[in-house]
C-alpha positions as CSV (number, residue, x, y, z in Angstrom):
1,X,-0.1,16.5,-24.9
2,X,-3.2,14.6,-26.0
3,X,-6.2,15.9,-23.8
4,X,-7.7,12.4,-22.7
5,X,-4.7,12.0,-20.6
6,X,-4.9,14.7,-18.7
7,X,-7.9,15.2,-16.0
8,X,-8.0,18.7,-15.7
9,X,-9.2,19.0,-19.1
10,X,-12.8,18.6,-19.4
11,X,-13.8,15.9,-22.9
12,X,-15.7,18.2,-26.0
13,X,-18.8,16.6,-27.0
14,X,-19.4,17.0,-30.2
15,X,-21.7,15.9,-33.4
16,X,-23.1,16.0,-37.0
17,X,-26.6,16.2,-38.0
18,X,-27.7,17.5,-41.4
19,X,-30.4,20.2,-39.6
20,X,-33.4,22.6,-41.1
21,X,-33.2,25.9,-39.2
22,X,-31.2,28.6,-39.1
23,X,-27.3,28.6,-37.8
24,X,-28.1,30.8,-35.3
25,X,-31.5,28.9,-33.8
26,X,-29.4,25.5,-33.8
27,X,-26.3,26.5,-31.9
28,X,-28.5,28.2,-29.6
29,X,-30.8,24.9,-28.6
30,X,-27.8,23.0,-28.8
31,X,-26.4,25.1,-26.5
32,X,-29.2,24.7,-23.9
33,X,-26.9,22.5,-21.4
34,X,-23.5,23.8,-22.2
35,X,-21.5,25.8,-20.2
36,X,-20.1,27.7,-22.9
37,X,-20.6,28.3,-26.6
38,X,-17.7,29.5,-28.3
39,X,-18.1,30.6,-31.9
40,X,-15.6,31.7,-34.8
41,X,-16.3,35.2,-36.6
42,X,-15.7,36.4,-40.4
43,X,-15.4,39.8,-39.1
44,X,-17.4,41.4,-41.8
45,X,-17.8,44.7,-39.6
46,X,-20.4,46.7,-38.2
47,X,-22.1,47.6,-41.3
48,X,-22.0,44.2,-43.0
49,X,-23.2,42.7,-39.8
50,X,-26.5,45.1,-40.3
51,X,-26.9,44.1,-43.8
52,X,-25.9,40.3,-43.3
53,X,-27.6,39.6,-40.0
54,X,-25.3,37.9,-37.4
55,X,-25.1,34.0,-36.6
56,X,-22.7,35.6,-33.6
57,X,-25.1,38.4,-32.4
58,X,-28.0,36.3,-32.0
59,X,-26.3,33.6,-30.3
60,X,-25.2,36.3,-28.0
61,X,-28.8,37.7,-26.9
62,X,-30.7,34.4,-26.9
63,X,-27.9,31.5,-26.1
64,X,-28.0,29.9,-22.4
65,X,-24.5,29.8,-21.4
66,X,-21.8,32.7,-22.0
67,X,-20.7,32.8,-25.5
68,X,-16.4,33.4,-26.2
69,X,-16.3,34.7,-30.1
70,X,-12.9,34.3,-31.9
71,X,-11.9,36.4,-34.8
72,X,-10.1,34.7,-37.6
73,X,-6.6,36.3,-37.7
């Protein structure tokens, strides 16, 4: 069922924008007046995630809303 027909699902803003900063710091400003951030994992692991840094982690500590991660089956 397409989801513009139905009223109990809210519409998805979305948008493009070639940006400068980091993943992390965009997602979190864009994030300022959203009521959720939801966010897709690689699912490196704990000890990648150390070596890596964390798009996910940060956007968890600083982000506005509540933030839903998914990991990729």
């Amino acid at each position: 069922m397409d989801p513009s027909t139905r009223p109990d699902i809210p519409a998805v803003n979305s948008s493009q924008a070639p940006k400068r900063s980091s993943a992390a710091t965009e997602l979190i400003t864009a994030s300022e007046n959203a009521q959720l951030l939801v966010l897709g994992t690689c699912g490196h692991g704990e000890f990648a995630s150390l070596i890596l840094g964390s798009v996910s982690l940060e956007c968890i500590a600083h982000a506005h809303p509540p933030v839903l991660t998914a990991r990729a089956q």
